[in-house]
SEBA-742554 format. One record per atom (N, C-alpha, C): atom name; x, y, z; residue number from 1. Coordinates in nm, 2 decimals, m for minus. Atoms other than C-alpha are relative to their C-alpha. Example, Ala and Ser with C-alpha at 12.3 -4.5 7.8 and 13.67 -1.06 7.14 Angstrom:
BEGIN
  atomo      px      py      pz  num
      N    0.09   m0.12    0.00    1
     CA    1.23   m0.45    0.78    1
      C    0.09    0.12    0.00    1
      N   m0.09   m0.11    0.00    2
     CA    1.37   m0.11    0.71    2
      C   m0.08    0.11    0.08    2
END
This chain:
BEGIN
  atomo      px      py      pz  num
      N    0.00    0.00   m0.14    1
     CA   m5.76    4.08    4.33    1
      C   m0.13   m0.03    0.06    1
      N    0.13    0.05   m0.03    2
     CA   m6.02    3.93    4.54    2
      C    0.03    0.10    0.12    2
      N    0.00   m0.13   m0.17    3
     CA   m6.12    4.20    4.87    3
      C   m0.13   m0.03    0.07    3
      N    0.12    0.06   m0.08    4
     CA   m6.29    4.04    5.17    4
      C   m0.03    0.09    0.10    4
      N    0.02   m0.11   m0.08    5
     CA   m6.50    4.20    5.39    5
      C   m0.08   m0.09    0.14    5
      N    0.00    0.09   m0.13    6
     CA   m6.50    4.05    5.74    6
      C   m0.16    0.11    0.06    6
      N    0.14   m0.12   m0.07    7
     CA   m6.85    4.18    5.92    7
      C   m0.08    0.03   m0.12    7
      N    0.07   m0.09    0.09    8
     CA   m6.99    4.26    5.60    8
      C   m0.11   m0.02   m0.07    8
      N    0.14   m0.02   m0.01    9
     CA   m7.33    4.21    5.62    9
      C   m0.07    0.13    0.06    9
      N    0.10   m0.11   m0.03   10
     CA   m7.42    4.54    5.80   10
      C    0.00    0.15   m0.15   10
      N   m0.01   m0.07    0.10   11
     CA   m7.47    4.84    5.62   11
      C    0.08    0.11   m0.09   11
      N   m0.11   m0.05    0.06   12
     CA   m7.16    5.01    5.57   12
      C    0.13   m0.11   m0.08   12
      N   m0.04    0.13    0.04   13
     CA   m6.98    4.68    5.50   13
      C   m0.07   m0.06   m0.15   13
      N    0.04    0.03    0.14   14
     CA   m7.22    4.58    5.22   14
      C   m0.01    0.07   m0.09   14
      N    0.01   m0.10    0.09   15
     CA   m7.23    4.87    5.08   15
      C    0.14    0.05   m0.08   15
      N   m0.14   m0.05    0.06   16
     CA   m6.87    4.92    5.07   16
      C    0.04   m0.17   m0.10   16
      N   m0.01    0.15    0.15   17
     CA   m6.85    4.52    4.87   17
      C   m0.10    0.05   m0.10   17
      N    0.09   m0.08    0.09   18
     CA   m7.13    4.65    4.64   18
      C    0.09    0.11   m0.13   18
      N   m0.07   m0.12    0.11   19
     CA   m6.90    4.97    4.53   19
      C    0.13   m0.08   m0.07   19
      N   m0.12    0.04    0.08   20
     CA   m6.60    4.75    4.48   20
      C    0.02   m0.08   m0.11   20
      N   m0.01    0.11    0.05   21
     CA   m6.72    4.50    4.34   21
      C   m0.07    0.04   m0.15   21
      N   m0.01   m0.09    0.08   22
     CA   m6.87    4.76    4.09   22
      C    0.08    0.08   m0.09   22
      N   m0.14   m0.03    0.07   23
     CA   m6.54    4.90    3.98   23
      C    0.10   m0.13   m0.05   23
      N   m0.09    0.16    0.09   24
     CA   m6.39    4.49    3.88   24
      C    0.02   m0.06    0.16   24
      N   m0.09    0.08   m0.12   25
     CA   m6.29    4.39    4.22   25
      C   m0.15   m0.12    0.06   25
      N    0.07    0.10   m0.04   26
     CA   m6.42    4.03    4.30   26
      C    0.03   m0.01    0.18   26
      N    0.00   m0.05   m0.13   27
     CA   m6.56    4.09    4.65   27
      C   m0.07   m0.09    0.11   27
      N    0.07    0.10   m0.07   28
     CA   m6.65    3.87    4.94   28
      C   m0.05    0.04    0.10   28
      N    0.09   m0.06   m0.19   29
     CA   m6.93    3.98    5.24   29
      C   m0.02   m0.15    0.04   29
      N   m0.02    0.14   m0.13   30
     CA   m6.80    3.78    5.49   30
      C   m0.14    0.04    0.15   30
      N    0.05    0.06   m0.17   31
     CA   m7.04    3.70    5.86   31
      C    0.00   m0.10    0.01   31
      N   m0.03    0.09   m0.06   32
     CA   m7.03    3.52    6.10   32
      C   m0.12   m0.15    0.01   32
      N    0.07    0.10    0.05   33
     CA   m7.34    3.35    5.96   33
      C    0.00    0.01   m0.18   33
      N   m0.01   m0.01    0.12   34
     CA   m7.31    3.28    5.59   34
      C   m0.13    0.05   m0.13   34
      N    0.13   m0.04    0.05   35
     CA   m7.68    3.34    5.53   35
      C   m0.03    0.15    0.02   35
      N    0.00   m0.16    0.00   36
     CA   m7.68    3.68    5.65   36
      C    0.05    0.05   m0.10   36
      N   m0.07   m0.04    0.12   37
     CA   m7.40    3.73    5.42   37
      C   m0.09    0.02   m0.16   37
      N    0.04    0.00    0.15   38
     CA   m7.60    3.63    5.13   38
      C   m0.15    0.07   m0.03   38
      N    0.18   m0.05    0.01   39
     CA   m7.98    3.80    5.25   39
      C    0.14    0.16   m0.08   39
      N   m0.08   m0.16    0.03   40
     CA   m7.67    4.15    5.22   40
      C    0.00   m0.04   m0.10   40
      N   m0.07    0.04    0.12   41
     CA   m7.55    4.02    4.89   41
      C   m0.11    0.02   m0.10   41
      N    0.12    0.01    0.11   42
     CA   m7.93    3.97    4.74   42
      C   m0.04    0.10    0.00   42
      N    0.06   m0.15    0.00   43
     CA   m8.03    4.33    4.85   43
      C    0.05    0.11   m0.11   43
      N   m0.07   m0.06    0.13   44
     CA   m7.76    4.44    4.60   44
      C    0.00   m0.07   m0.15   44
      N    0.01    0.05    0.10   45
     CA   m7.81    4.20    4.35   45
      C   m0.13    0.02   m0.05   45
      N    0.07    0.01    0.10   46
     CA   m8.12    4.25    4.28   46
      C   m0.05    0.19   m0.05   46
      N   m0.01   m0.13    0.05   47
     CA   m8.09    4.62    4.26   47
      C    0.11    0.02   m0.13   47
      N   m0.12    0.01    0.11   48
     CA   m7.77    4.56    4.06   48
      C   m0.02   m0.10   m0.04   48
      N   m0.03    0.16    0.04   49
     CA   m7.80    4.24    3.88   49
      C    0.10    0.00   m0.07   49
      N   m0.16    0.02    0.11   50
     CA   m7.46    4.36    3.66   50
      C    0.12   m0.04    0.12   50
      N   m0.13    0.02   m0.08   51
     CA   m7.28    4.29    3.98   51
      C    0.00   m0.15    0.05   51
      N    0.00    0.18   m0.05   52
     CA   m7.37    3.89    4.00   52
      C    0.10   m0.07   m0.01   52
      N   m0.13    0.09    0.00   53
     CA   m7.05    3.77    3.88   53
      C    0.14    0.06    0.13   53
      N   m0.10   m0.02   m0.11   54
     CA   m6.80    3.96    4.11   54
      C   m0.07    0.00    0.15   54
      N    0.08   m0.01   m0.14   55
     CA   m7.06    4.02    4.46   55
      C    0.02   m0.13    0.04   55
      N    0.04    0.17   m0.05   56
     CA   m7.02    3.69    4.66   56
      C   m0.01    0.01    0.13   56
      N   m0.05    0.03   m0.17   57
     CA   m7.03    3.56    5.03   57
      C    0.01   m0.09    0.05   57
      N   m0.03    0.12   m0.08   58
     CA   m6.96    3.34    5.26   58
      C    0.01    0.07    0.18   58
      N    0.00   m0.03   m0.09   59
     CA   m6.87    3.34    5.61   59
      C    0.12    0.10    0.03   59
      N   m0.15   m0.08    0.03   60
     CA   m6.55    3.53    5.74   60
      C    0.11   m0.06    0.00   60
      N   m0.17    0.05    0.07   61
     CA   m6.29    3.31    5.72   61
      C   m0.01   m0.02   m0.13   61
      N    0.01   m0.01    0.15   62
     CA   m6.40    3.27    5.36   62
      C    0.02    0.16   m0.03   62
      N   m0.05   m0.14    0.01   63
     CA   m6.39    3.66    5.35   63
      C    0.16    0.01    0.01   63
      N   m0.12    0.01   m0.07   64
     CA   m6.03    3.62    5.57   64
      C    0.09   m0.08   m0.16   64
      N   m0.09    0.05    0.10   65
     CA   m5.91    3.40    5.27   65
      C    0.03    0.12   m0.10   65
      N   m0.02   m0.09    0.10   66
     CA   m5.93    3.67    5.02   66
      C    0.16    0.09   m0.02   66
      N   m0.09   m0.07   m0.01   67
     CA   m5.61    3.87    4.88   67
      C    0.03    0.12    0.10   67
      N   m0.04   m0.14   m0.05   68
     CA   m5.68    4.19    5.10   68
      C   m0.15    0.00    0.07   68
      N    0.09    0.01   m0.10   69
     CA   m5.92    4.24    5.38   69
      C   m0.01    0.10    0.05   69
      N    0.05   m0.12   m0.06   70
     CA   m6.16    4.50    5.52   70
      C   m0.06   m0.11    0.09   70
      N    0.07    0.02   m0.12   71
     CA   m6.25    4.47    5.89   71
      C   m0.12    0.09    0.02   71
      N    0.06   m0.10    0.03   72
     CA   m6.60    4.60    5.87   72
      C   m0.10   m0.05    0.13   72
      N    0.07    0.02   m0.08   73
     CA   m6.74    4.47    6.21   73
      C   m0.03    0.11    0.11   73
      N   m0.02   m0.12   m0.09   74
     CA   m6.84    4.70    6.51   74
      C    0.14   m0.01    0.06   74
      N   m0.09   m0.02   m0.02   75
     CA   m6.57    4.84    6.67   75
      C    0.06   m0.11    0.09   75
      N   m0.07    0.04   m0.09   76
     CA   m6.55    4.71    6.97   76
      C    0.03   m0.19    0.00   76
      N   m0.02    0.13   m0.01   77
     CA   m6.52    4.35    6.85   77
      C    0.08   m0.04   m0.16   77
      N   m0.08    0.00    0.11   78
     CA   m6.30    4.42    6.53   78
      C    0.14   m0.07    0.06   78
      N   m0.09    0.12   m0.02   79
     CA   m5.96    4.28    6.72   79
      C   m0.04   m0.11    0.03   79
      N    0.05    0.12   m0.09   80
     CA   m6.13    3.99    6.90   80
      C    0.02   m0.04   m0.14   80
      N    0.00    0.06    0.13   81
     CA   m6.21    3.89    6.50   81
      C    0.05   m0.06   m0.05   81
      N   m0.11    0.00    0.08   82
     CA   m5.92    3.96    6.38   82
      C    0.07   m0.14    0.04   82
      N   m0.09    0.13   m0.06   83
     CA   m5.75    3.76    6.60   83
      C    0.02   m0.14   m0.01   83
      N    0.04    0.17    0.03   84
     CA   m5.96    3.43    6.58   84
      C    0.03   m0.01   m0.15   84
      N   m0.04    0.03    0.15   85
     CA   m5.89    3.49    6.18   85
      C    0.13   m0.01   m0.04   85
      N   m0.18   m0.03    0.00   86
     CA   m5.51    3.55    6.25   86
      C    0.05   m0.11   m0.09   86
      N   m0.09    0.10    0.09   87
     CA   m5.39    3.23    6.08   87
      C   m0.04    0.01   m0.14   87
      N    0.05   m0.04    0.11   88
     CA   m5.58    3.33    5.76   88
      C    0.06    0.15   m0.03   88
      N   m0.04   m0.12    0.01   89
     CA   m5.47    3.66    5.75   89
      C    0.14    0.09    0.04   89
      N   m0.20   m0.04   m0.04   90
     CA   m5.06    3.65    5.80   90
      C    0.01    0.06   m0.11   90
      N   m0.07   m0.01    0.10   91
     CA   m4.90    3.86    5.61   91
      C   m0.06    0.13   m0.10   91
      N    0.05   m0.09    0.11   92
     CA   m5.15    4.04    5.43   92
      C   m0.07    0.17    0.05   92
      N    0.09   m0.21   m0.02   93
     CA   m5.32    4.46    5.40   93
      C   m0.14   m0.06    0.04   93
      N    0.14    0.01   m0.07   94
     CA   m5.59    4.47    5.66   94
      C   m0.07    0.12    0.03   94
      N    0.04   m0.10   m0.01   95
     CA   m5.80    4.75    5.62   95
      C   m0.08    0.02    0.14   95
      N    0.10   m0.04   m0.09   96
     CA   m5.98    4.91    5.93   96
      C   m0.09    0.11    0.01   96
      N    0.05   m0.09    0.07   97
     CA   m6.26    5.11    5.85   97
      C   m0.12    0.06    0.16   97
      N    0.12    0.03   m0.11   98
     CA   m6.48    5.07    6.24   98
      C    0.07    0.14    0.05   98
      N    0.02   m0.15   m0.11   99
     CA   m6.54    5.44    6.46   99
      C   m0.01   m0.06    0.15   99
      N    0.03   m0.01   m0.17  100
     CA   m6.53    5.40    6.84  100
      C   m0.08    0.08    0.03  100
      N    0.07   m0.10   m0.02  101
     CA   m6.82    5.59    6.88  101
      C   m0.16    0.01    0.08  101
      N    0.14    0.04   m0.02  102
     CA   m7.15    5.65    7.14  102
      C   m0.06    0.11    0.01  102
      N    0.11   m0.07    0.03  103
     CA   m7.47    5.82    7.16  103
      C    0.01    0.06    0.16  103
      N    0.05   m0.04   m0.17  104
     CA   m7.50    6.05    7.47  104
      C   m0.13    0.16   m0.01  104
      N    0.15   m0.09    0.08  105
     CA   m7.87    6.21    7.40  105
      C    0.04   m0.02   m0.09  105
      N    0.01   m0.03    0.17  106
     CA   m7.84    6.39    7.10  106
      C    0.13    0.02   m0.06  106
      N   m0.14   m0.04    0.06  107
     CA   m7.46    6.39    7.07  107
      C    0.05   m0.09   m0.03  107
      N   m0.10    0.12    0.06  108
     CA   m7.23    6.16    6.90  108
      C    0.12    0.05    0.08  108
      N   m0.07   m0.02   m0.07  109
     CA   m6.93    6.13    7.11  109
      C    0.12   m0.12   m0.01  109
      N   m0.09    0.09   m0.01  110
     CA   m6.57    5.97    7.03  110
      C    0.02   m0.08    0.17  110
      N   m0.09    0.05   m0.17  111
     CA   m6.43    5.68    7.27  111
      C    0.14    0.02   m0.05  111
      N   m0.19    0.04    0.09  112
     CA   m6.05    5.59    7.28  112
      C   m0.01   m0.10    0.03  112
      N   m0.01    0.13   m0.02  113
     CA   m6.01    5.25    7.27  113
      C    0.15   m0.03    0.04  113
      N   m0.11    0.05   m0.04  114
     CA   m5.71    5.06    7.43  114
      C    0.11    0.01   m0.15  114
      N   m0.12   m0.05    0.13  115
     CA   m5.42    5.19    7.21  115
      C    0.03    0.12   m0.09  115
      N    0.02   m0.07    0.03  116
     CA   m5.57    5.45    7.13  116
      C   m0.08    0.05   m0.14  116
      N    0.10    0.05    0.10  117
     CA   m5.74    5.34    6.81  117
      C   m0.06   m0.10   m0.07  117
      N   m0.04    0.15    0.03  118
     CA   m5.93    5.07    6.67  118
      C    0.07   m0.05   m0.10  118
      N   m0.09    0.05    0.12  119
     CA   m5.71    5.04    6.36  119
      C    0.12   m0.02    0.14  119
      N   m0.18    0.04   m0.05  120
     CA   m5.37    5.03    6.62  120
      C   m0.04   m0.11    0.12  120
      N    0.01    0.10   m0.08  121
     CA   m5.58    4.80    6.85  121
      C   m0.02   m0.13   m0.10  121
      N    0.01    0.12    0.10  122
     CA   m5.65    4.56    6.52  122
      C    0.15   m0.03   m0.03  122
      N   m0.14    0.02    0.00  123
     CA   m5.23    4.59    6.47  123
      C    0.01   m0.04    0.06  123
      N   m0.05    0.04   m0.15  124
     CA   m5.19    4.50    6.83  124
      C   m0.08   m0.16   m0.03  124
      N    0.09    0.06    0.00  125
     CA   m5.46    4.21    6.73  125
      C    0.09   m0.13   m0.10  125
      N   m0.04    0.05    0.15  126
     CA   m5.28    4.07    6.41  126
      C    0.16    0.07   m0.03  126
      N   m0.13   m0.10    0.02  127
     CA   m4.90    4.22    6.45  127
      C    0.05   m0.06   m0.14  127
      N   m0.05    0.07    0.13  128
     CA   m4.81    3.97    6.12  128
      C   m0.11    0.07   m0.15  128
      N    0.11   m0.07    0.15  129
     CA   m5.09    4.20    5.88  129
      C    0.07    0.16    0.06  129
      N   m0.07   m0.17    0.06  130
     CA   m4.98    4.54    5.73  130
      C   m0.15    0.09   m0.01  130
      N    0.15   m0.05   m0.03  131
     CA   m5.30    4.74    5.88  131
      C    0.02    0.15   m0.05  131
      N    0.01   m0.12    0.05  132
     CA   m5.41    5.05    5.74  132
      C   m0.12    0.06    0.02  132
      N    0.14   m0.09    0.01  133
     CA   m5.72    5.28    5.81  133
      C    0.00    0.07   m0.07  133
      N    0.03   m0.11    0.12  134
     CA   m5.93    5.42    5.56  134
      C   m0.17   m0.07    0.01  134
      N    0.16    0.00    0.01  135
     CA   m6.34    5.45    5.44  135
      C   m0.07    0.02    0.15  135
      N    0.07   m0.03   m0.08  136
     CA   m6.43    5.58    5.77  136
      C   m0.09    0.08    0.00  136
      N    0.10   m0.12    0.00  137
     CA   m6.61    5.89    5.69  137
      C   m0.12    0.00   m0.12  137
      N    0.07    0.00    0.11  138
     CA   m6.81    5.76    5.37  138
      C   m0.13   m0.04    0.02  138
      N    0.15    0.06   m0.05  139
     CA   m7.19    5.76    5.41  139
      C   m0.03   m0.13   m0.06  139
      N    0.07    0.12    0.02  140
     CA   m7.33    5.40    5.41  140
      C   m0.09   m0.02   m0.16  140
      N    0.08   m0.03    0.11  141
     CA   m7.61    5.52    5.17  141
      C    0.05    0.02   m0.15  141
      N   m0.07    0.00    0.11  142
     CA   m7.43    5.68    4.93  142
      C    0.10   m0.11   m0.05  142
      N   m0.13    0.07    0.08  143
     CA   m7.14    5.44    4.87  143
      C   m0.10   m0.11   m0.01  143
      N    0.08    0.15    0.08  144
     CA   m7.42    5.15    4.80  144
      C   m0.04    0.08   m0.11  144
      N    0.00   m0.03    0.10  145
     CA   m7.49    5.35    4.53  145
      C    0.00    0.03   m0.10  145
      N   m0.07    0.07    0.06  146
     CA   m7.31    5.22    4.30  146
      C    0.02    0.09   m0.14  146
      N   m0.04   m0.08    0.11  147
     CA   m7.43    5.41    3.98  147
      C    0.03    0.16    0.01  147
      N   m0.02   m0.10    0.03  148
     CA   m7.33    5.72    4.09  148
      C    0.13    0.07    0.06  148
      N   m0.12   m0.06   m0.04  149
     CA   m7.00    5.96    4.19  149
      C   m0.01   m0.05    0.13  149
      N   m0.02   m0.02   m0.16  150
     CA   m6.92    5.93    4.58  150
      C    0.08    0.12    0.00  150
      N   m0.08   m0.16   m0.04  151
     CA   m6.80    6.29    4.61  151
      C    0.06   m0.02    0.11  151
      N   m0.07    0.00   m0.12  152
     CA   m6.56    6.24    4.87  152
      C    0.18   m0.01    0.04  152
      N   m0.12    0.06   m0.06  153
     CA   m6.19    6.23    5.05  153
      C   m0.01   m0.10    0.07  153
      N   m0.04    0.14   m0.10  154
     CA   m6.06    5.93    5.18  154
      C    0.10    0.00    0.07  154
      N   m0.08    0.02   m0.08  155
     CA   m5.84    5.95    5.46  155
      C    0.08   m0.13    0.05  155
      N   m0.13    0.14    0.02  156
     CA   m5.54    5.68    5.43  156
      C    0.04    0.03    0.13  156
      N   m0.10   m0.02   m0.05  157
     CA   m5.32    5.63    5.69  157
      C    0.06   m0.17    0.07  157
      N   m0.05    0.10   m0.03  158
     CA   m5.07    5.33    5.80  158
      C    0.16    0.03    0.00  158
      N   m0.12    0.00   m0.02  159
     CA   m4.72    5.22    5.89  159
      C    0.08   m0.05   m0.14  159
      N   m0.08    0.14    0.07  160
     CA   m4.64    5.00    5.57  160
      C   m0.01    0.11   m0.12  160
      N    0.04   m0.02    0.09  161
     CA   m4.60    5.18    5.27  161
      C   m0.05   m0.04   m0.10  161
      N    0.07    0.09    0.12  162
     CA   m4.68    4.93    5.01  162
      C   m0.13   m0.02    0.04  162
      N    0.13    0.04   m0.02  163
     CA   m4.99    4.87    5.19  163
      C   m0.10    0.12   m0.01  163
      N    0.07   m0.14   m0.02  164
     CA   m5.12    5.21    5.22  164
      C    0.01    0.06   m0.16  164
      N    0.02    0.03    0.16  165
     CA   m5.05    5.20    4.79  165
      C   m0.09   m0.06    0.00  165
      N    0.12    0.12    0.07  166
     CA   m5.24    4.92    4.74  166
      C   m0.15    0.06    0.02  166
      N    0.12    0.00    0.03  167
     CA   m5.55    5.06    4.90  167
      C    0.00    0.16   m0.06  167
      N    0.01   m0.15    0.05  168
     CA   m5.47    5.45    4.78  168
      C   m0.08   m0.09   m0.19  168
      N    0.01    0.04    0.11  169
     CA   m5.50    5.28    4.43  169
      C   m0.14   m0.02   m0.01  169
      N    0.11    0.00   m0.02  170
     CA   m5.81    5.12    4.54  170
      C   m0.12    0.06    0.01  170
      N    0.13   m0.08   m0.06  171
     CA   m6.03    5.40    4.65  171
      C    0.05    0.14   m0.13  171
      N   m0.02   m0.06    0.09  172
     CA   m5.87    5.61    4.34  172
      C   m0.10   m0.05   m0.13  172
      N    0.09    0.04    0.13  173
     CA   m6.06    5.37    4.11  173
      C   m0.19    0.03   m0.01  173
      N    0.12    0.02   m0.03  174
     CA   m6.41    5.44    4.31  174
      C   m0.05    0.16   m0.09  174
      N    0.03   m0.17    0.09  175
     CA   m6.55    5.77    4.06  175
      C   m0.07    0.09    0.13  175
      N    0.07   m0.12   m0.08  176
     CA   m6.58    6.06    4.28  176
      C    0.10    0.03    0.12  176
      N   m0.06    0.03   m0.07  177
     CA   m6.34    5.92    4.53  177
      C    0.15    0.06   m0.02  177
      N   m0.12   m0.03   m0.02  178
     CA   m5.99    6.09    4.62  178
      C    0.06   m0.04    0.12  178
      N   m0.09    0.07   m0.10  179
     CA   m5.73    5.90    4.82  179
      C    0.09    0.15    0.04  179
      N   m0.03   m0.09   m0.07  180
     CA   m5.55    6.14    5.08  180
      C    0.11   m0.13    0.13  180
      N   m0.11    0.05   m0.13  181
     CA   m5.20    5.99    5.27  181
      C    0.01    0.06    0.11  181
      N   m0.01   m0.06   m0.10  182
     CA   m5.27    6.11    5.59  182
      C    0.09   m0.05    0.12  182
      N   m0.11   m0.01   m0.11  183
     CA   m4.94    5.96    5.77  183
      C   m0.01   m0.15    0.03  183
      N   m0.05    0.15   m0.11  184
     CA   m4.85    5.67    6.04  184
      C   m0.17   m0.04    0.03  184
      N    0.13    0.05   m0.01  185
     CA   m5.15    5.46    6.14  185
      C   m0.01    0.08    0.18  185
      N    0.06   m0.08   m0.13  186
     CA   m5.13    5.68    6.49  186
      C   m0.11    0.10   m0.03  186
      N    0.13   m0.09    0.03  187
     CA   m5.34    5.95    6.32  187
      C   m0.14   m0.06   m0.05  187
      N    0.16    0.09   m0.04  188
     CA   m5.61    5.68    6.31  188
      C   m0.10    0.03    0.12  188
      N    0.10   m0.05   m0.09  189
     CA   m5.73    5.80    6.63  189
      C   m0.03    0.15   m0.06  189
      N    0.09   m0.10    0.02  190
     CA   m5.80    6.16    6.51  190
      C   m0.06   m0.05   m0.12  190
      N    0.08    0.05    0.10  191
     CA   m5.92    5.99    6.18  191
      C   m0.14    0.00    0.06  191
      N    0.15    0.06   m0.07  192
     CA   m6.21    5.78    6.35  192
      C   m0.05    0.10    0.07  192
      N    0.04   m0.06   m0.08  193
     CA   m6.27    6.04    6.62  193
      C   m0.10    0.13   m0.09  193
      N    0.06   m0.11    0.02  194
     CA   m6.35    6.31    6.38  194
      C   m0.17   m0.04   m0.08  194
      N    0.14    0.07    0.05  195
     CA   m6.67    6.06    6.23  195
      C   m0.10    0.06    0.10  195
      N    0.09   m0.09   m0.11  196
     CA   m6.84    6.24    6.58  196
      C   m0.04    0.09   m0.06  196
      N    0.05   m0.14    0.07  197
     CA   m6.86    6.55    6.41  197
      C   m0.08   m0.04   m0.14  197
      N    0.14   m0.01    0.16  198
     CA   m6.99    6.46    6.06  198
      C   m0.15   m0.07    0.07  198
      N    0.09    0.07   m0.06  199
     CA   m7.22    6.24    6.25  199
      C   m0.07    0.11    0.04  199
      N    0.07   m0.07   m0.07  200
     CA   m7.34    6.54    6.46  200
      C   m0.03    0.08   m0.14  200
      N    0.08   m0.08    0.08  201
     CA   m7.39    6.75    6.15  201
      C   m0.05   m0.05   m0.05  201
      N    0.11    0.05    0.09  202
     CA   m7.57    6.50    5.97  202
      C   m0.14    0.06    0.07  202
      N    0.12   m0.03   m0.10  203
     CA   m7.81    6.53    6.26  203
      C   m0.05    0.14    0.01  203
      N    0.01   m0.15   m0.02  204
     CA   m7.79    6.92    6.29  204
      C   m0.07    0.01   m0.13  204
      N    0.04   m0.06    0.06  205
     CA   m7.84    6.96    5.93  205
      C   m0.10   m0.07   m0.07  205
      N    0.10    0.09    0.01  206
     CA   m8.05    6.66    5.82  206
      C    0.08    0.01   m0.16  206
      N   m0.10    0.02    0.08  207
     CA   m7.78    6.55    5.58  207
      C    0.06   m0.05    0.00  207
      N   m0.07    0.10   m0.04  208
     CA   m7.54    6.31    5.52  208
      C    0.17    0.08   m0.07  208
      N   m0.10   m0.03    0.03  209
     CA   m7.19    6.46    5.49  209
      C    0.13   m0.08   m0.05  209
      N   m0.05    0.04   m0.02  210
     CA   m6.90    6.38    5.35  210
      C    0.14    0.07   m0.05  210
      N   m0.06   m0.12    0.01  211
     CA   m6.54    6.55    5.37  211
      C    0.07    0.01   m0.13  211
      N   m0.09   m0.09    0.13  212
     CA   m6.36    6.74    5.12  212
      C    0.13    0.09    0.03  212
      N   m0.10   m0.04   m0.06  213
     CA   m6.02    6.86    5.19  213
      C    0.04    0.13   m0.12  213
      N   m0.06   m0.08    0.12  214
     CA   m5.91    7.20    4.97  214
      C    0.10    0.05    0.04  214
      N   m0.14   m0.06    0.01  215
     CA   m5.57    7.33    4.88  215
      C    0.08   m0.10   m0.01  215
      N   m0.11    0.12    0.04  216
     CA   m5.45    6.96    4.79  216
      C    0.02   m0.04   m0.14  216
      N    0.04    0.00    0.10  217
     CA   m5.40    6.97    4.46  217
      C    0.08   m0.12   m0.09  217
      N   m0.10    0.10    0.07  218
     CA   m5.30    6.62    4.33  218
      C    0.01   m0.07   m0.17  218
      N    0.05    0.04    0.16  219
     CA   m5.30    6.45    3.96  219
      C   m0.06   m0.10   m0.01  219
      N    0.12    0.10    0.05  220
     CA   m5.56    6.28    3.81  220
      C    0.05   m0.14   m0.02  220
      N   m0.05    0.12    0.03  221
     CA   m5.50    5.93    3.79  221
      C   m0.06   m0.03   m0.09  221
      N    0.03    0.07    0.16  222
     CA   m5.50    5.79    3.39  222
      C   m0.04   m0.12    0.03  222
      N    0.00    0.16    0.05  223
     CA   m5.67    5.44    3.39  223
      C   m0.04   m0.04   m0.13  223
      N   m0.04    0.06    0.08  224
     CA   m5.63    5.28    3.13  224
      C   m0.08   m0.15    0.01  224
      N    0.09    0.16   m0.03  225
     CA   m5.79    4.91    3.00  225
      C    0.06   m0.10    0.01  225
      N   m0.14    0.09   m0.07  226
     CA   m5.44    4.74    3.11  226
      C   m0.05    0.01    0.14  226
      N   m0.02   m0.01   m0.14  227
     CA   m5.56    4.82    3.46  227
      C   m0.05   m0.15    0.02  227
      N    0.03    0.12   m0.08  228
     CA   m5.57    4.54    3.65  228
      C   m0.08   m0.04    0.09  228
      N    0.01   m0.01   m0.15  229
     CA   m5.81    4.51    3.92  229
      C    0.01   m0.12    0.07  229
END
């Protein structure tokens, strides 16, 4: 499977092609300039150089071509994106991973965006892709790197169920990483919104958080060297 990543030159974007592309998945950091794409690409290659053969980039519609797509642009211009990429991206699982979120002083502070989230405003954007929100709450830092656990839940949620497999699977392969079906892609707005709070305790405690859900007690997923990625 090839997994493009639209916007993914900043730093949660490259960071998140870096981990995937680290676990087998041939990964594309798409922008909207293709050189940006590739200054992101060389920051990890030359820290990683075992990731040369799957890391690539291009622009976003080269990203948009890929099997499965992460929207990793700011929020407020993740449908506009989409949209212009719409004929590339019929049909297929569009990840949304962008926070609506601003600075007022020292507080982080959810918006609501028209729809009430930007994953259900990227649906509204792209109604022919099977959209699903997830990787919102995963520090930047940590998920670039690469050689070590990401101690974390991942908060799933979407309308399509095959699609919301596809990426549970995905973020099951990342070591450290536990996928969590947290429903209809409506609870996308409390998803994103609750990135405010970790955000404010990073700040409070001078730390980078990230959540952990207890009393879910699910089974280990066996991989095996049949896996596919």
């Amino acid at each position: 499977m090839r997994i493009g990543i639209i916007g993914g030159s900043g730093p949660a974007g490259s960071a998140l092609a870096a981990r995937l592309a680290s676990i087998g998945y041939e990964t594309v950091i798409g922008s909207r300039s293709k050189y940006r794409a590739l200054e992101a690409r060389d920051v990890f290659i030359e820290r990683y150089p075992e990731l040369h053969e799957l890391l690539r980039y291009g622009d976003n519609t080269e990203a948009a071509l890929c099997d499965l797509v992460v929207v990793a642009t700011p929020w407020d211009s993740a449908a506009t994106m989409v949209k212009d990429l719409s004929t590339h991206l019929r049909g297929k699982v569009l990840v949304s991973m962008a926070n609506a979120l601003i600075k007022v002083g020292p507080e982080f502070q959810p918006l609501l965006p028209p729809r009430g989230s930007v994953a259900a405003h990227v649906q509204a954007a792209a109604p022919e892709c099977r959209v699903v929100a997830a990787f919102h709450h995963l520090p930047a830092n940590e998920l670039g790197r690469v050689g070590e656990p990401l101690e974390s839940d991942v908060l799933i949620c979407g309308d399509d169920s095959s699609a919301v497999a596809e990426v549970i699977d995905i973020v099951d392969r990342i070591p450290g990483c536990r996928s969590l079906d947290a429903g209809q892609l409506s609870n996308a707005m409390a998803i994103e919104a609750f990135t405010a709070v970790l955000l404010q305790l990073n700040v409070r405690y001078r730390t980078r958080v990230a959540p952990k859900m207890t009393g879910i007690a699910l089974p280990t997923r066996a991989t095996t060297e049949t896996d596919d990625a």
